[in-house]
C-alpha positions as CSV (number, residue, x, y, z in Angstrom):
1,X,139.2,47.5,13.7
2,X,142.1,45.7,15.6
3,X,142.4,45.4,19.3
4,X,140.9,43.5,21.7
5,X,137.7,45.3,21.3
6,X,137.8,44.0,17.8
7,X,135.6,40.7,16.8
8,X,136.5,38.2,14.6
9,X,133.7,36.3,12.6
10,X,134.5,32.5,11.2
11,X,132.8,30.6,8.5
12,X,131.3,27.0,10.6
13,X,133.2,25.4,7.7
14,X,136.3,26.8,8.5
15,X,136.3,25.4,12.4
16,X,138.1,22.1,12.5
17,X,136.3,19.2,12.3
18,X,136.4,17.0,14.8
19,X,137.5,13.3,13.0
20,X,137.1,10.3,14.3
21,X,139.4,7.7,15.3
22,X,139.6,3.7,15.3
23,X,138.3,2.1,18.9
24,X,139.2,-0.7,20.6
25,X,136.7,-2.1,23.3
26,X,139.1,-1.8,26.4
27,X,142.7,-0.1,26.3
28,X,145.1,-2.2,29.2
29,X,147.9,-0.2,30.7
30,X,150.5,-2.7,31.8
31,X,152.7,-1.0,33.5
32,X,153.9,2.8,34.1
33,X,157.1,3.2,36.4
34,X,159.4,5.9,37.3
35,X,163.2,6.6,36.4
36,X,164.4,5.0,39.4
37,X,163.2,1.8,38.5
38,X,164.8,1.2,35.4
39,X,167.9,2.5,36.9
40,X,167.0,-0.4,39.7
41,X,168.0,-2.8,36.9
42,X,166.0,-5.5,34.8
43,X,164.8,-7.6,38.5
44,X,162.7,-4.3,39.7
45,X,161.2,-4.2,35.7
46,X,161.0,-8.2,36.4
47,X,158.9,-7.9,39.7
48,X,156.6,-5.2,38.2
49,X,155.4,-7.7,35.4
50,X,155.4,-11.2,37.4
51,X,153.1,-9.0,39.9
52,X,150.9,-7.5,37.1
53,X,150.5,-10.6,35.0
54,X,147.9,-12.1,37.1
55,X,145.3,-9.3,37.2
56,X,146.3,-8.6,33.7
57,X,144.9,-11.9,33.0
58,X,141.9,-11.3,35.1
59,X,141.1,-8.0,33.6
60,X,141.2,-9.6,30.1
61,X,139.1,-12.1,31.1
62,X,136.5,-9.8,32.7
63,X,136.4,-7.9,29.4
64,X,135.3,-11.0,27.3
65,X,131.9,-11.1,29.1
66,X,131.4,-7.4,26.9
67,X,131.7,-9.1,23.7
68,X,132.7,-12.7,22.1
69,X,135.7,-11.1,20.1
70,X,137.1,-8.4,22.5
71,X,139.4,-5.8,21.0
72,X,141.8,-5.5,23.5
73,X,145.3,-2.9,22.9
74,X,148.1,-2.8,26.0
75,X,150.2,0.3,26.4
76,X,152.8,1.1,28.6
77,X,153.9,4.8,29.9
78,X,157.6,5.6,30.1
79,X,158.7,8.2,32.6
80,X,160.6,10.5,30.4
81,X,159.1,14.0,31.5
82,X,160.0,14.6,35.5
83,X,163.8,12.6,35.8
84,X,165.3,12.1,32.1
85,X,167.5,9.3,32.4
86,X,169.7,7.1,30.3
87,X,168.3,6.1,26.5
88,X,165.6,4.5,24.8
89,X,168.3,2.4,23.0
90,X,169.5,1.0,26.4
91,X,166.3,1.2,28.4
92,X,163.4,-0.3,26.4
93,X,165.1,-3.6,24.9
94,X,165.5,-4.7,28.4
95,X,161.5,-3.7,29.7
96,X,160.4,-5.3,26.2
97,X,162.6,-8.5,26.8
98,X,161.2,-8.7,30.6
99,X,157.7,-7.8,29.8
100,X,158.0,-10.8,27.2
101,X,159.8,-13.1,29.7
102,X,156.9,-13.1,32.0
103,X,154.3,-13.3,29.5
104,X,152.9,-10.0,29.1
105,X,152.5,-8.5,25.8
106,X,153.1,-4.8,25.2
107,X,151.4,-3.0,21.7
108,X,151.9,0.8,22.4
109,X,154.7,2.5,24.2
110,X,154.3,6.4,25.0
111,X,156.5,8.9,26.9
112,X,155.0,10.6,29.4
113,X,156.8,13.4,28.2
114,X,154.0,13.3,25.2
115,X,151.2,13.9,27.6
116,X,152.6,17.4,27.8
117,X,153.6,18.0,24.2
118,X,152.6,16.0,21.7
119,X,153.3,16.1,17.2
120,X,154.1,19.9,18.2
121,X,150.5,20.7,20.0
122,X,151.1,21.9,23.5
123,X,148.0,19.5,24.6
124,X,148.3,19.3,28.6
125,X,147.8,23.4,27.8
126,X,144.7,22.7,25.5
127,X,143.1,20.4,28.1
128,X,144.1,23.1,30.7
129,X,141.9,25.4,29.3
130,X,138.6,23.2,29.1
131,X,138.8,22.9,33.3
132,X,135.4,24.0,34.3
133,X,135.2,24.0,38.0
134,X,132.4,22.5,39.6
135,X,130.7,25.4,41.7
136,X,130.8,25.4,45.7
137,X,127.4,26.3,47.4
138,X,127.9,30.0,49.0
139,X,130.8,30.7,47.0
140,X,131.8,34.4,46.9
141,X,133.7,34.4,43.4
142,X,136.8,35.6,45.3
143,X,139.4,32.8,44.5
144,X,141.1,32.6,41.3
145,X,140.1,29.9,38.9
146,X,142.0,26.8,38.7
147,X,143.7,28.1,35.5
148,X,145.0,31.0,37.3
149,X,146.1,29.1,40.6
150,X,147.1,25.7,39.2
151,X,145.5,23.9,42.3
152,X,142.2,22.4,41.8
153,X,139.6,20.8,44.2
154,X,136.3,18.4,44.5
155,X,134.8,20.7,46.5
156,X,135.5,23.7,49.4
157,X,138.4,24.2,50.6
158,X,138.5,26.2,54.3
159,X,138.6,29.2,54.7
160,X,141.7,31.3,54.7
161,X,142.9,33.8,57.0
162,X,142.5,37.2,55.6
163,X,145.6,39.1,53.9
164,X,144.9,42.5,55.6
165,X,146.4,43.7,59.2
166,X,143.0,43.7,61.6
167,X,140.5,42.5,59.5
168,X,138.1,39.7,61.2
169,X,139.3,36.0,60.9
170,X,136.6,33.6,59.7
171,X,135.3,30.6,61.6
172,X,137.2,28.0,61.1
173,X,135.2,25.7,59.0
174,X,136.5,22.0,57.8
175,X,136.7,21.3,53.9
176,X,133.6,19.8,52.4
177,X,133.7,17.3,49.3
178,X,130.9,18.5,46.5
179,X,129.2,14.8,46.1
180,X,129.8,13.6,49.1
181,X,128.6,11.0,50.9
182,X,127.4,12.0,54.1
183,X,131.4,12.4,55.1
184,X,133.4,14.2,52.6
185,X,137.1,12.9,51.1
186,X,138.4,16.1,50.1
187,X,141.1,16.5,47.2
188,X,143.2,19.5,46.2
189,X,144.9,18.6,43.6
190,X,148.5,20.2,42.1
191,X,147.4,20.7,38.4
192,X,151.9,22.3,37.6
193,X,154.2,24.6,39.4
194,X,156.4,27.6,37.9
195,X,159.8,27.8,38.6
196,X,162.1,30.7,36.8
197,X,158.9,31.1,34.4
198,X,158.9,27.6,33.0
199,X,155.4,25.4,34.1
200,X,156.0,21.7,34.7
201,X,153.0,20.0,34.9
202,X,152.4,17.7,37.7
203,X,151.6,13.6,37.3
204,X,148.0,13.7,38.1
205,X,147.3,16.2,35.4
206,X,149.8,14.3,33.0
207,X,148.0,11.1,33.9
208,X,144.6,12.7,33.2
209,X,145.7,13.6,29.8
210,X,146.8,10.2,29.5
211,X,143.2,8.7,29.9
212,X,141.9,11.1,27.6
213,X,144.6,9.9,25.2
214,X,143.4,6.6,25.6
215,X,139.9,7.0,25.8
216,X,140.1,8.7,22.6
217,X,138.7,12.3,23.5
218,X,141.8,13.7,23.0
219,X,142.0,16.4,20.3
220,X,144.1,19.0,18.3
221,X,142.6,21.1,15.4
222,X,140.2,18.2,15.0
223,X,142.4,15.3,14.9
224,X,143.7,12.9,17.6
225,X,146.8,13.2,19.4
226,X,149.1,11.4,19.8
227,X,149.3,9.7,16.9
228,X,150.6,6.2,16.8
229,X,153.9,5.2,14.4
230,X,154.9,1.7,13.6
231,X,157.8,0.8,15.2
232,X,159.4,-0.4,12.5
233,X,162.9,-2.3,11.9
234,X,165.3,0.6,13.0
235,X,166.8,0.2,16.7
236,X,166.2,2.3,19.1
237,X,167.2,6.2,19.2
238,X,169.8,6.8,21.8
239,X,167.5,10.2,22.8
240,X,163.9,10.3,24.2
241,X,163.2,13.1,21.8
242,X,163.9,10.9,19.0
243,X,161.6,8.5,19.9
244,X,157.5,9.4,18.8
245,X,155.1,10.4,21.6
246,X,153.4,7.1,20.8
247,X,154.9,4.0,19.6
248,X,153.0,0.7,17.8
249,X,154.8,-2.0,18.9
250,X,152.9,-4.8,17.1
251,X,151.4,-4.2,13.7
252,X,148.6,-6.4,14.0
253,X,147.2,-4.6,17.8
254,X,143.6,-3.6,18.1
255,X,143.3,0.4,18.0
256,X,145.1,2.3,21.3
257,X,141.9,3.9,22.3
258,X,139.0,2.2,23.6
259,X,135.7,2.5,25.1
260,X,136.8,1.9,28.5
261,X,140.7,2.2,30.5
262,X,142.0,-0.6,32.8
263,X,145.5,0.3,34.2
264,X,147.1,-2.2,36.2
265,X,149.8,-0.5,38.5
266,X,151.8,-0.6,41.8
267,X,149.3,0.8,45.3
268,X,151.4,3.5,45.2
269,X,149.8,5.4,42.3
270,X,146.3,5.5,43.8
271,X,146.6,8.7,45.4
272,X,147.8,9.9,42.1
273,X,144.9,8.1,39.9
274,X,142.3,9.4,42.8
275,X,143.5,13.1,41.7
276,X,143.1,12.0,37.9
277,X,139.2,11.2,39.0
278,X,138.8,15.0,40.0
279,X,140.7,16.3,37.2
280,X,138.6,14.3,35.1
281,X,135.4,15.1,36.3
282,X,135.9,18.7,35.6
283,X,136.8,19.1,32.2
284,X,134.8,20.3,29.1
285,X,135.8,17.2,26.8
286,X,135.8,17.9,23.0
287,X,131.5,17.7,22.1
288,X,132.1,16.2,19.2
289,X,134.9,13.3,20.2
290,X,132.2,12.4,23.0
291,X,129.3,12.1,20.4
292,X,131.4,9.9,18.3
293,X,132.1,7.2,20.7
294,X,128.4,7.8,22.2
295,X,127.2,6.9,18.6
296,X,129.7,4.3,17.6
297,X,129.5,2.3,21.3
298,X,125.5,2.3,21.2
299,X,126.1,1.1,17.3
300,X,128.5,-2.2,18.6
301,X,125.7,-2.0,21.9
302,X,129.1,-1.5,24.2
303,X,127.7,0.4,27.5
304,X,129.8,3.3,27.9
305,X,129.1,5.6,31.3
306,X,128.1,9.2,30.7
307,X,131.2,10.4,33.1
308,X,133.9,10.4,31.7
309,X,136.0,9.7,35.0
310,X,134.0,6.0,34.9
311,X,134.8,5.1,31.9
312,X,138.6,4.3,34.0
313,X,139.1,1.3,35.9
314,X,142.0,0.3,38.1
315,X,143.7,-2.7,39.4
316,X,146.2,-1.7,42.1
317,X,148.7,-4.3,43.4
318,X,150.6,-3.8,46.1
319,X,154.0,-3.3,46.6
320,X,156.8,-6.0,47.8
């Protein structure tokens, strides 16, 4: 029988299991800025580190109250997705040297462009698919899931104005968070767009994918993604395709993902990390990537929060 009428039965051993992965205690984003300022030259790349270092100081000194030896990996998140620009052979020896200049040390260097595709698995798609929308009170069923529309919310949007000639026009009624408390801060967020039948995927979404990434509850066939390569003695390749999704800059770091995220980063990224909260707190995270780190954190006694969305912290400094 063939169709889609037809059923198709599966051994339990023959579904991928999920395997585990190496955790630090806290993964430290140092850094994550856009095309424009590299092209800016090394004094905007500079600036970004001399204004981090301080509160990358203070969050590593706020995770040493978790444990006496601390695992701590950095990362930083290059922007090769939205604006391709110039070449990892001209661009990253200059961040690495400034990064070093003002004292901050960087173990693992992704492209962004990695949070969409990643070792060939088209994971911003795979986490697409586990959105599961919390429901609205009095909702009708009538909108399109967040799948179909690309646009997703922390609660109920107002109402539109119907589509058909003379038919009655609602109330006007305001939007209303979900968990709200007592006044609502309402977030529709731009999970991609579609232009001449190609889907770009917008930064929050990226950026949620990211954290997973991080967090370690990122999966494909049963195994993490992405996957970290040494960086070896080889330069630089002079194309961003060249370089892996996911870079280990120093040998000796502590694992990328951790218990817990800090990301230290310019003001301007907190509407974008707000939209990563609601993104977050709606997805159907691999079961069995959750149990693992539920069993391996109350194992080390690390307290890890049931949401996923609070297991992300954020230092935001503000710009010049």
């Amino acid at each position: 029988m063939t169709g889609p009428a037809a059923r198709v039965f599966r051994e339990t051993s023959a579904e991928p299991r999920t395997r585990s992965v190496p955790l630090a205690h806290v993964s430290l984003e140092v850094g994550h800025l856009y095309a424009e300022d590299f092209e800016a030259g090394p004094e905007r790349l500079r600036g970004h580190f001399e204004r981090a270092r301080p509160w990358i100081e203070a969050v590593r000194s706020s995770v040493a109250a978790l444990t006496a030896r601390p695992r701590i990996s950095t990362c930083f998140l290059v922007d090769d997705y939205f604006t391709p620009f110039s070449s990892p052979d001209r661009v990253l020896p200059v961040l690495l040297a400034e990064a070093e200049r003002a004292g901050v040390g960087i173990d693992y260097l992704a492209r962004e462009s990695a949070c969409a595709v990643a070792d060939g698995t088209p994971v911003a798609e795979q986490t697409a698919e586990r959105l599961v929308e919390s429901p609205v009170p009095g909702s009708d069923g009538s909108r399109p899931p967040a799948r179909q529309t690309g646009w997703l919310a922390n609660g109920e949007r107002s109402p539109a104005a119907p589509a058909e000639a003379m038919a009655p026009v609602p109330a006007w009624r305001p939007p209303a968070e979900t968990a709200a408390r007592r006044h609502s801060v309402f977030t529709d967020v731009e999970l991609w767009d579609e232009r001449d039948g190609r889907r770009t995927w917008s930064c929050p979404f990226l950026a949620a994918v990211w954290q997973l990434a991080r967090l370690g509850l990122l999966r494909a066939h049963g195994g993490p993604v992405p996957r970290a390569r040494d960086r070896g003695a080889d330069p630089f390749p002079d194309q961003w395709a060249a370089l892996p999704p996911l870079t280990r800059l120093d040998p000796d770091a502590a694992p990328f993902s951790a218990y817990l995220t800090w990301s230290v980063l310019s003001s301007r990224f907190l509407p974008v990390e707000h939209a990563v909260r609601v993104v977050l707190d709606q997805l159907a995270v691999d079961p069995g990537a959750l149990r693992q780190v539920a069993e391996r954190s109350a194992r080390e006694r690390v307290p890890v929060p049931e949401s996923v969305a609070e297991r992300a912290s954020y230092v935001f400094y503000p710009e010049p």
